[in-house]
N, C-alpha and C positions, 0 to 999 in steps of 0.2 A: 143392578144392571137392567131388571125388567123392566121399571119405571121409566128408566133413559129409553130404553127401546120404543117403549108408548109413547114417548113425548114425540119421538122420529114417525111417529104413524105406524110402526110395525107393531102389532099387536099379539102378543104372548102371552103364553099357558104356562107357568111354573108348576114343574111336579117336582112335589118338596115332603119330607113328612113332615116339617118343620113352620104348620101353617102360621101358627102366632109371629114365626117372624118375618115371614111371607109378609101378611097381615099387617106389621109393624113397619115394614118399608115401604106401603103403598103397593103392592106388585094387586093387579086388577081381576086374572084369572087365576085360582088357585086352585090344583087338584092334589089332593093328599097323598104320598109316595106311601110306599109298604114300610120302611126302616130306615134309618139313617146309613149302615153300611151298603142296602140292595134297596134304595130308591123306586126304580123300576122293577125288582123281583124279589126272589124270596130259594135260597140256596136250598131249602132245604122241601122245596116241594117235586116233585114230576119233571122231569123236564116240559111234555106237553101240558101239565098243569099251570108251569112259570111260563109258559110261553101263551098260556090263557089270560093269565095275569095280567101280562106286559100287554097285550093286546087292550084289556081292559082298560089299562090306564093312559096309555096313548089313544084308545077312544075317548073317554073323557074328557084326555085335554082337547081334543077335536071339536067336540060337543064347547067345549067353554069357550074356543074360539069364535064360535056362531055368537055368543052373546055377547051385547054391548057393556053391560054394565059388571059390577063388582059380584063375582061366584066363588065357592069355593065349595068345594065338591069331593 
């Protein structure tokens, strides 16, 4: 789906923990997720700690959108 999105000019941040397959279908920005179940967090830390987290990584895919080229982060 990411790739199609790029081909349309909309350019996208995949956060996956699952970068190899990321990787493997072409997707251009890739930011590395916490776990397959909590992507974005992690159930068993702080709530203000998950929510440091989550910020974290939705910064990063932010940051990977500024770049043109192929990142994974």
């Amino acid at each position: 789906m990411t790739t199609e999105m790029e081909k349309a000019g909309i350019p996208v941040a995949q956060i996956t923990p699952m970068t190899l397959v990321a990787e493997t279908v072409g997707s251009n920005r890739i930011v590395r997720g916490r776990s397959i179940v909590h992507p974005l967090g992690d159930a068993e830390l702080a709530p203000d700690e998950e929510q440091e987290l989550r910020r974290t990584l939705v910064q990063r895919a932010l940051d990977a959108l500024e770049n043109e080229g192929r990142t994974t982060t």
